[in-house]
C-alpha positions in Angstrom: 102.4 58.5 58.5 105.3 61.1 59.5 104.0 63.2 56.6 100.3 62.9 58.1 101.8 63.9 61.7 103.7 66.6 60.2 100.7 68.2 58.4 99.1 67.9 61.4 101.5 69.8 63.9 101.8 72.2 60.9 97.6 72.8 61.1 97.6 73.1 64.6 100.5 75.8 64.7 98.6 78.0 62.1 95.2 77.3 64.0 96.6 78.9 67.3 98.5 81.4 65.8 95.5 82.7 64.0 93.8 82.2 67.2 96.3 84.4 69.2 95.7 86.7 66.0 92.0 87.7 66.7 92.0 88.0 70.3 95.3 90.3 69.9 92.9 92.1 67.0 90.1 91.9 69.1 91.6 93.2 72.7 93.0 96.5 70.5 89.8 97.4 69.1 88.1 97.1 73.0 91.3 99.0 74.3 90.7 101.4 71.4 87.0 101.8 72.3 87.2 101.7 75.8 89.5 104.9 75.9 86.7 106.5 73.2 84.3 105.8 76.2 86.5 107.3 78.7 87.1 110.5 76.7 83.1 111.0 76.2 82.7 110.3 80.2 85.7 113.0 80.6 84.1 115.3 78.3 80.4 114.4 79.0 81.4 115.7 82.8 83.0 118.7 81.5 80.6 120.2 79.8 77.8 120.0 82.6 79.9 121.3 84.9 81.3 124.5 83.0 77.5 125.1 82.0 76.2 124.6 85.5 79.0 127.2 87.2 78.7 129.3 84.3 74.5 129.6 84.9 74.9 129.9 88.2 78.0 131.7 88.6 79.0 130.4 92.1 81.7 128.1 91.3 83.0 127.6 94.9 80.0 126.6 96.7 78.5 125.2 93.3 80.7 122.4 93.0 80.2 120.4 95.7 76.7 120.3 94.7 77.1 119.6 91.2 79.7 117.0 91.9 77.7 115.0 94.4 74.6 115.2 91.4 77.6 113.6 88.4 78.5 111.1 91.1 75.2 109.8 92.2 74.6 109.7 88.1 77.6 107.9 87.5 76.8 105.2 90.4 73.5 104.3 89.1 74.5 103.9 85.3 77.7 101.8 86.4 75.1 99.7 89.0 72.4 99.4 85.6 75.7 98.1 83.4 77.0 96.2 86.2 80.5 97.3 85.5 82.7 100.1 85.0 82.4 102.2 88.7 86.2 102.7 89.0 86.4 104.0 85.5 83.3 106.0 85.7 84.1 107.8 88.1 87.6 109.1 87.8 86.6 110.3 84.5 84.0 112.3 86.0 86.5 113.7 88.8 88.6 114.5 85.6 86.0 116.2 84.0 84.7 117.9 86.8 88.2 119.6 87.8 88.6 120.6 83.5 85.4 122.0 83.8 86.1 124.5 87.2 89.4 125.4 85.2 87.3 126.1 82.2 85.6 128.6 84.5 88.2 130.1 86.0 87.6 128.4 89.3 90.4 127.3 91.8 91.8 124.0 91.3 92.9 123.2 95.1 89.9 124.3 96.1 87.6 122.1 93.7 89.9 119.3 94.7 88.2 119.2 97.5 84.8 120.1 96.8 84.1 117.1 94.3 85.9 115.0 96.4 83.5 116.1 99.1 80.6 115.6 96.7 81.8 112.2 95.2 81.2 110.9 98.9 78.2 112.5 99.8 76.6 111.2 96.2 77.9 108.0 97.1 76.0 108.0 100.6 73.2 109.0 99.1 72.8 105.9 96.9 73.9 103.4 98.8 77.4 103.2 96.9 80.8 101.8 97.4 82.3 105.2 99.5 85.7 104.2 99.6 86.2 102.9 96.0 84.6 106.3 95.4 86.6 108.3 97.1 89.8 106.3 96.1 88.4 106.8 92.1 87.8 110.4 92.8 90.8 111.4 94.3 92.8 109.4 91.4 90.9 111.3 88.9 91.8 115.0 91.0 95.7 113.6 90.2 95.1 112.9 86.6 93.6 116.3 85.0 95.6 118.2 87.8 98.4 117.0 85.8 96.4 117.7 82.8 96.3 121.3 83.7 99.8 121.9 84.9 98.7 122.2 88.3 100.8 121.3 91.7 99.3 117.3 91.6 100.3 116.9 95.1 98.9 119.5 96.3 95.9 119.2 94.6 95.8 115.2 95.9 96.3 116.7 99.7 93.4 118.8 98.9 91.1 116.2 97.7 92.2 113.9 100.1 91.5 116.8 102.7 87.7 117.1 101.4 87.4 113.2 101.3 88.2 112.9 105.2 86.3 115.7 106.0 83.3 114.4 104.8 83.5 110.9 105.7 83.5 112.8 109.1 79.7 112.2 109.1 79.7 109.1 108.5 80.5 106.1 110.3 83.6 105.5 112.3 84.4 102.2 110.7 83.7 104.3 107.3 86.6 106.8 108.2 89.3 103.9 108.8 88.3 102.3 105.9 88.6 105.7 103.5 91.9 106.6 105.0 93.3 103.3 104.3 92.1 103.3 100.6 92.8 107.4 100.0 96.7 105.9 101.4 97.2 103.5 98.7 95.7 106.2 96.1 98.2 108.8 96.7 100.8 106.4 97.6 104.5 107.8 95.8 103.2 111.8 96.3 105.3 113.1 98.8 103.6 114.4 102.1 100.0 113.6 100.7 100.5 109.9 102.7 101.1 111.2 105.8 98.4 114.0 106.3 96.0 111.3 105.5 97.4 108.7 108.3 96.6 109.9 112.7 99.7 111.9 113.4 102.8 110.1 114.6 101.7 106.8 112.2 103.9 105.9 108.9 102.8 104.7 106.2 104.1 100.8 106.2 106.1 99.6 103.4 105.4 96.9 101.0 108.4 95.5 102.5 107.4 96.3 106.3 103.8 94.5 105.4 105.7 91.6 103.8 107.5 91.4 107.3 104.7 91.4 109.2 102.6 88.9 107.5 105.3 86.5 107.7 106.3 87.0 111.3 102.6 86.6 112.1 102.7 83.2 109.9 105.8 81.8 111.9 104.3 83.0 115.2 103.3 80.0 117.0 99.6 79.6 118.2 98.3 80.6 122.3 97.6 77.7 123.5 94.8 78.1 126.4 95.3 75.6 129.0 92.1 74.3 130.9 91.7 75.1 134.6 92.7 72.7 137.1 90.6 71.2 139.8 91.5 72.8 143.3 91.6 70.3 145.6 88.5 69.5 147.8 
């Protein structure tokens, strides 16, 4: 019987183990392919840009258009897959900023342009603006470290464009943007606090913490009812 319990535990162990095996094997190979995907998006973006500017030959005001285009593209494949928007499109930030460097084109500048574009695409087709504009300016940091460019100045940038045109939007919109774009850039010193109203820091975890729990603690208003004046 102890042999039989023995075998047992001993069949079990090897079942999980092999078990833990394939999804380890399995997890690689989507990690593996998933950053194949992300270098096509990258490079996919890339290209059109650098062959767009290069027809056109207007790289500054180009790139807001050809960015909002990318980004309107990008939103509708990720909406058809049903997955995959924060991915999408800070690849095709990424490959939009490699492609105005490809060009010869200014990276602060196109910081902000496709950042500007990113939204309006977004607008256009109904898409999640913030998570856009967060993705976008994430992307901006990524290849502007790529290209040896100043990354916080090229995130102030973007983040510059992103406010500005949120401008147009909604009010609510513009609270909402600058209190994604602050956890995007958060740990690049000075980009935080030009994208907060003057005179407001940026809280820390620590300071939210605080505040949470104070609020939890607090005891409840109690609203008394009236009382009768006398007849």
């Amino acid at each position: 019987m102890a042999a039989e319990e023995t075998k047992k535990e001993g069949g079990l162990g090897e079942m999980l183990g092999q078990a833990g095996s394939t999804v380890k094997t399995g997890i690689v190979g989507s990690l593996k392919g998933l950053q194949e995907i992300e270098g096509e998006m990258v490079n996919l973006a890339r290209q059109t840009v650098t062959d767009v500017l290069h027809g056109t030959g207007a790289v500054a005001s180009e790139t807001v258009n050809v960015s909002k285009e990318l980004f309107k593209g990008v939103i509708k494949a990720t909406e058809e897959v049903g997955t995959g928007l924060i991915v999408g499109t800070k690849n095709v930030a990424k490959g939009i900023l490699l492609g105005v460097g490809d060009v010869g084109g200014d990276v602060q500048q196109a910081a902000t342009q496709l950042v500007k574009g990113a939204i309006r695409g977004a607008a256009e087709v109904g898409g999640d603006v913030a998570l856009v504009a967060k993705s976008a300016v994430a992307g901006v940091m990524e290849a502007a470290g790529m290209v040896g460019a100043n990354v916080g100045a090229a995130a102030k940038a973007a983040v510059g464009g992103a406010l500005e045109a949120v401008g147009s939007l909604s009010l609510s919109a513009v609270g909402t943007v600058r209190d994604v774009l602050v956890s995007a850039v958060e740990g690049v010193k000075d980009v935080a606090g030009a994208v907060l109203p003057k005179g407001t820091a940026a809280p820390s975890p620590t300071e939210q913490e605080a505040k949470a729990e104070a609020e939890r603690k607090a005891p409840r208003s109690r609203v008394e009812p009236p009382t009768a004046s006398p007849s």
